[in-house]
C-alpha positions, -999 to +999 in steps of 0.1 A: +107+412-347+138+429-356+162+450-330+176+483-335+204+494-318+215+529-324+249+535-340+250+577-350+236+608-358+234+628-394+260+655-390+249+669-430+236+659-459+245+666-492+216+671-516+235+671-550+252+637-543+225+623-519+253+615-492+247+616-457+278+624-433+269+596-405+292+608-366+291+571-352+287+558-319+289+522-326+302+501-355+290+495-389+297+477-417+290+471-457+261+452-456+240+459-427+208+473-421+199+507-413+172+530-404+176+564-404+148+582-386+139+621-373+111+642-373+101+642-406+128+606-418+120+574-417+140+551-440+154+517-444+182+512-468+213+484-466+249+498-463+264+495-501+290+515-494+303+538-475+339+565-472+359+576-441+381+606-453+373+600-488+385+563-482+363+535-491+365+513-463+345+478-456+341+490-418+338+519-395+335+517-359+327+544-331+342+579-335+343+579-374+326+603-398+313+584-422+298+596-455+274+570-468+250+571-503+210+572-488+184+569-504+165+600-497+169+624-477+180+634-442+184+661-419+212+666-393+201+653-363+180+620-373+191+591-355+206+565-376+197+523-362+210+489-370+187+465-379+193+431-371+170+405-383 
């Protein structure tokens, strides 16, 4: 059974570069698991890499804007998880 543990919301989501921009409540990292899921969302993807400020940083905790590559998708307002395994 895996956990989630809720981290942020989509803020926007830019459809030319498929990026969403991630407001986080909790911290996250390169390499975790995430869901992202609203009314009509529901995906699983791993963090390859993600930007604060046009920064590429390994980590991002609570109270950053994060823009991260997704793989479809998303709408302002879908919750985004942590998975852990």
């Amino acid at each position: 059974m895996e956990e989630k543990k809720l981290v942020g919301t989509v803020e926007h989501y830019y459809s030319k570069i498929g990026v969403a921009v991630i407001n986080l409540e909790g911290s996250l990292s390169v390499g975790d698991k995430i869901s992202i899921e609203g009314a009509t969302t529901n995906i699983q993807q791993n963090v390859d890499s993600m930007q604060v400020e046009h920064e590429v940083v390994e980590n991002a905790k609570a109270g950053d804007a994060v823009g991260l590559k997704v793989v479809d998708r998303v709408r302002p307002g879908d919750q985004v998880y942590k998975i852990a395994e």
